[in-house]
N, CA and C atoms as a LAMMPS dump frame, in Angstrom:
ITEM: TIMESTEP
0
ITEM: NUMBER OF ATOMS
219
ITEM: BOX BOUNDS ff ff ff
-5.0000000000000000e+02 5.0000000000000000e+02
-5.0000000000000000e+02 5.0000000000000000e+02
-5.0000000000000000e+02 5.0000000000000000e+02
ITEM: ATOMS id mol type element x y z
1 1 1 N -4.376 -11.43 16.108
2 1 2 C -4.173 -12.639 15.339
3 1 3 C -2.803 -13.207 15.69
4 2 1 N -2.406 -14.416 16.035
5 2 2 C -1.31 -15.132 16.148
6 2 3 C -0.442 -15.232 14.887
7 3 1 N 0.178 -15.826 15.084
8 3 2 C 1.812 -16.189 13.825
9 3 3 C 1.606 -17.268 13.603
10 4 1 N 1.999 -17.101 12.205
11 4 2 C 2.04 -18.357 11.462
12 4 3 C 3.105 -19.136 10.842
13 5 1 N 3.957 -19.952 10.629
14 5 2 C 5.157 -20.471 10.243
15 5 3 C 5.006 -20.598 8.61
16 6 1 N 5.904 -20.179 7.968
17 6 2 C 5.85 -20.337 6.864
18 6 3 C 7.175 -20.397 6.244
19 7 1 N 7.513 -21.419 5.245
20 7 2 C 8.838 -21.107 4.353
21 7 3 C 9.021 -20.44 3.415
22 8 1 N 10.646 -19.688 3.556
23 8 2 C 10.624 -18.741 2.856
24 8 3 C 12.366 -19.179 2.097
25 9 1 N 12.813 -18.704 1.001
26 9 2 C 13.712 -19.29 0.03
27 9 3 C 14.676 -17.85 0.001
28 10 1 N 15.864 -17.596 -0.076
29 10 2 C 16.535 -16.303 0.647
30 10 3 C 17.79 -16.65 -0.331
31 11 1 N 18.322 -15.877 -0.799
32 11 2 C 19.91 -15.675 -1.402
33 11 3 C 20.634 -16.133 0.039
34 12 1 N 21.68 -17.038 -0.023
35 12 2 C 22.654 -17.272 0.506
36 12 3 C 23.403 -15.869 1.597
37 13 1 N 23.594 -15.662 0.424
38 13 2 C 24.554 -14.094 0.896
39 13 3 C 23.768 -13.009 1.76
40 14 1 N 22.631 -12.894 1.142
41 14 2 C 21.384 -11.926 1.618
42 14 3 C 21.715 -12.751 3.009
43 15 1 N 20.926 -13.542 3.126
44 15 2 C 20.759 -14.429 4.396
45 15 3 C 22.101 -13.928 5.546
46 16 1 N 22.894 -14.65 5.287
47 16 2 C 24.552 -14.573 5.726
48 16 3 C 24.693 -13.123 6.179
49 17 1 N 24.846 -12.396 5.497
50 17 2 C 24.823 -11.168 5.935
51 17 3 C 23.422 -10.275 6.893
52 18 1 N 22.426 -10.953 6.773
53 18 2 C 21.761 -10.6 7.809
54 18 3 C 21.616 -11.073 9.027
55 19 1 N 22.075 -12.409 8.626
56 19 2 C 22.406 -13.237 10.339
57 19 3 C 23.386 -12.967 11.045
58 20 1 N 24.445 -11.934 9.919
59 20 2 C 25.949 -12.03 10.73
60 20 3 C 25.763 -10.068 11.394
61 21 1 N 24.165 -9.581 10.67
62 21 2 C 24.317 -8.637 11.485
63 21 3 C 23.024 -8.334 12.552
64 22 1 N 22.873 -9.687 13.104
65 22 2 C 21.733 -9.725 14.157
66 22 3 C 20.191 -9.66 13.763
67 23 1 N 20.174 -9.364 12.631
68 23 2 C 18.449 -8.476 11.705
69 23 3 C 17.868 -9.678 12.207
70 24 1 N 16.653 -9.405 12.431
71 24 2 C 15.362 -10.22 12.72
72 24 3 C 14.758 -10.718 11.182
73 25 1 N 15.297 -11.573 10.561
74 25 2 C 15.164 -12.071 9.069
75 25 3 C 13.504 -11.944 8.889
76 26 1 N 12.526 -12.661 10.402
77 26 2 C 11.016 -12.838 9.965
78 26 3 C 10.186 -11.446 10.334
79 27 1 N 10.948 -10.496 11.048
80 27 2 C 9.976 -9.311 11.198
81 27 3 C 10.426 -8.69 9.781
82 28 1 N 11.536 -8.905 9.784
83 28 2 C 11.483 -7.694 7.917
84 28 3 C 11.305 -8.339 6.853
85 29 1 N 10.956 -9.402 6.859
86 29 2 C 10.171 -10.431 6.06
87 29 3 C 8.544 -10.234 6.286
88 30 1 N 8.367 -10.2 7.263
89 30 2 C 7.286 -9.652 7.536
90 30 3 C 6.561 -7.986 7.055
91 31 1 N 7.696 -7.289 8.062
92 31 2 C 6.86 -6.054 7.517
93 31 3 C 7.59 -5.447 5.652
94 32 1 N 8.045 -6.616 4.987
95 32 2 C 7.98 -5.686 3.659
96 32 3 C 6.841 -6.639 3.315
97 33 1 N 6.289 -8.059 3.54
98 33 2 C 5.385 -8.693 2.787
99 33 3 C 3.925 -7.581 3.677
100 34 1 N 3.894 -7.22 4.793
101 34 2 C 2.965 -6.141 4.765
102 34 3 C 2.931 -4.726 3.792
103 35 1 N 3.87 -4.53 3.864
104 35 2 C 3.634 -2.558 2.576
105 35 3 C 3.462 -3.394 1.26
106 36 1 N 4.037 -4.447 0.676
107 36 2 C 3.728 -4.852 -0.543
108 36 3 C 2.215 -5.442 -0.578
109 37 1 N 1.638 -5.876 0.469
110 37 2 C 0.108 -6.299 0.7
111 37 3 C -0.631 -4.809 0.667
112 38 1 N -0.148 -4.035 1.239
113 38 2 C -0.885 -2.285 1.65
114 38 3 C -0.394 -1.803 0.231
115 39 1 N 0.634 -1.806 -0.5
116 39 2 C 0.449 -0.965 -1.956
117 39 3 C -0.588 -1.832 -3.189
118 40 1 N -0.616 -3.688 -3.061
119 40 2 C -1.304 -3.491 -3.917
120 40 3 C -2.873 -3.74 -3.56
121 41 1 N -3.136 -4.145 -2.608
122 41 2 C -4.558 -3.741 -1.712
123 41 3 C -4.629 -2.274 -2.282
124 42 1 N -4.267 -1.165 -2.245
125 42 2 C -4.302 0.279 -3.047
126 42 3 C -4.575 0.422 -4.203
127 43 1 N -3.309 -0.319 -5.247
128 43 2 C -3.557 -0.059 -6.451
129 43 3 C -5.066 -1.187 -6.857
130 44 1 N -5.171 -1.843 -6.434
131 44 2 C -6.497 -2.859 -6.993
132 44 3 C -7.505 -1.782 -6.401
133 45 1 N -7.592 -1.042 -5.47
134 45 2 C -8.677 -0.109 -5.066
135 45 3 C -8.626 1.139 -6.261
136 46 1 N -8.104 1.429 -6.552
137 46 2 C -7.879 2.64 -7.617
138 46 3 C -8.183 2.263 -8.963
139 47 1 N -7.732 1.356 -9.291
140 47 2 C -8.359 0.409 -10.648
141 47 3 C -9.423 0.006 -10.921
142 48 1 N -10.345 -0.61 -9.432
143 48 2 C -11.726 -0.937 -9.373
144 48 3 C -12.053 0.439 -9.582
145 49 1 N -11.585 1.557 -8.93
146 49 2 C -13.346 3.026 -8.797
147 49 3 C -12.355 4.042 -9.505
148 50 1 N -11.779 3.409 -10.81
149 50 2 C -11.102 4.727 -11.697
150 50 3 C -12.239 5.189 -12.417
151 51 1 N -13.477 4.691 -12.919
152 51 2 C -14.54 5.439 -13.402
153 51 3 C -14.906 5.862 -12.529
154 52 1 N -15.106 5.703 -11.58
155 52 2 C -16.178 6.282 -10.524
156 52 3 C -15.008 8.074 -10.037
157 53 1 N -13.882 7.72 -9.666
158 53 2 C -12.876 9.078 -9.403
159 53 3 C -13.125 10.094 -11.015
160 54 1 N -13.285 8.976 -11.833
161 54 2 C -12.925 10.153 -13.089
162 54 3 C -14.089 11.052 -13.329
163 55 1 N -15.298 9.967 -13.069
164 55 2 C -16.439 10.806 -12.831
165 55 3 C -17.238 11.654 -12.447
166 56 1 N -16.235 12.004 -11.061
167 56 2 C -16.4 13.035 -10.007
168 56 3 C -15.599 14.163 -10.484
169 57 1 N -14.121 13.503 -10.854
170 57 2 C -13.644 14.773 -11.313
171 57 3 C -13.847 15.61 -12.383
172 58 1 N -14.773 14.861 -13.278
173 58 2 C -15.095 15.416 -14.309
174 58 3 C -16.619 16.796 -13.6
175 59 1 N -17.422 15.918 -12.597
176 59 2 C -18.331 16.755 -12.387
177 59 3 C -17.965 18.06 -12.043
178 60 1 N -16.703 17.942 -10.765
179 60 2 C -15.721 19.06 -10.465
180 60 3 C -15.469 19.928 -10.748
181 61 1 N -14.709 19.288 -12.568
182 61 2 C -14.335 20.159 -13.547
183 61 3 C -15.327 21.093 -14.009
184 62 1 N -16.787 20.612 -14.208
185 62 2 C -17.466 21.407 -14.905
186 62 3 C -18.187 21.764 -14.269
187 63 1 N -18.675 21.645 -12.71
188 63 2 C -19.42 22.15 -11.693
189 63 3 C -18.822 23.085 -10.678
190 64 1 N -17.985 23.119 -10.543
191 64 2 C -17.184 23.46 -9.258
192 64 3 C -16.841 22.326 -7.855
193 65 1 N -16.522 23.305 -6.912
194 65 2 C -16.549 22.197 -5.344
195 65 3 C -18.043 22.706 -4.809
196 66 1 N -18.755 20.947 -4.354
197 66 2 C -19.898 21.694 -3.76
198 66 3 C -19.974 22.788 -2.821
199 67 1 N -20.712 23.259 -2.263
200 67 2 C -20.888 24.532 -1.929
201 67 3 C -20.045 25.289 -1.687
202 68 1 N -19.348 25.553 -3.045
203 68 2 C -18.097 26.682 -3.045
204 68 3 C -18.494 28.442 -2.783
205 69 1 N -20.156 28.4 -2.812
206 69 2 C -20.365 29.443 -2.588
207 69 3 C -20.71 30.087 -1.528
208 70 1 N -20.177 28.93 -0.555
209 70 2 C -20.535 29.304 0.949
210 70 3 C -19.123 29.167 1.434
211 71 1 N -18.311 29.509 0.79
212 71 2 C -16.88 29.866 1.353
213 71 3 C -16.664 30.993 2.155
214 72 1 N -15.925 31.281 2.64
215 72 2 C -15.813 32.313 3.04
216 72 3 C -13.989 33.007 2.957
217 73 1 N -13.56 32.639 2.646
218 73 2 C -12.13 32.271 2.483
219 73 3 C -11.083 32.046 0.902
């Protein structure tokens, strides 16, 4: 996928001090607006199938791990 231009609004100082120490302002603009896209892409996944996890673990709880009796270990 290509790049896209977009404006972005920055503290003065923040700014200043990252220009005066070479930082690439749009890749680390970039990759924190990626991990903040990847944590809550996560948490909205965990929220949608929290019945569905609790449900399993409940079976877990009161079933065991499936075929725990073919362990060997």
């Amino acid at each position: 996928m290509g790049r896209v231009k977009v404006n972005l609004t920055l503290d003065a100082e923040v700014a200043e001090t990252a220009r005066a120490l070479g930082l690439n302002m749009s890749r680390l603009a970039e990759a924190a607006i990626a991990e903040a896209t990847k944590a809550e892409r996560n948490r909205l996944w965990r929220e949608e199938n929290r019945a569905a996890n609790a449900a399993y673990a409940e079976e877990l709880a009161r079933e065991g791990l499936p075929l725990a009796g073919f362990r060997t270990f």
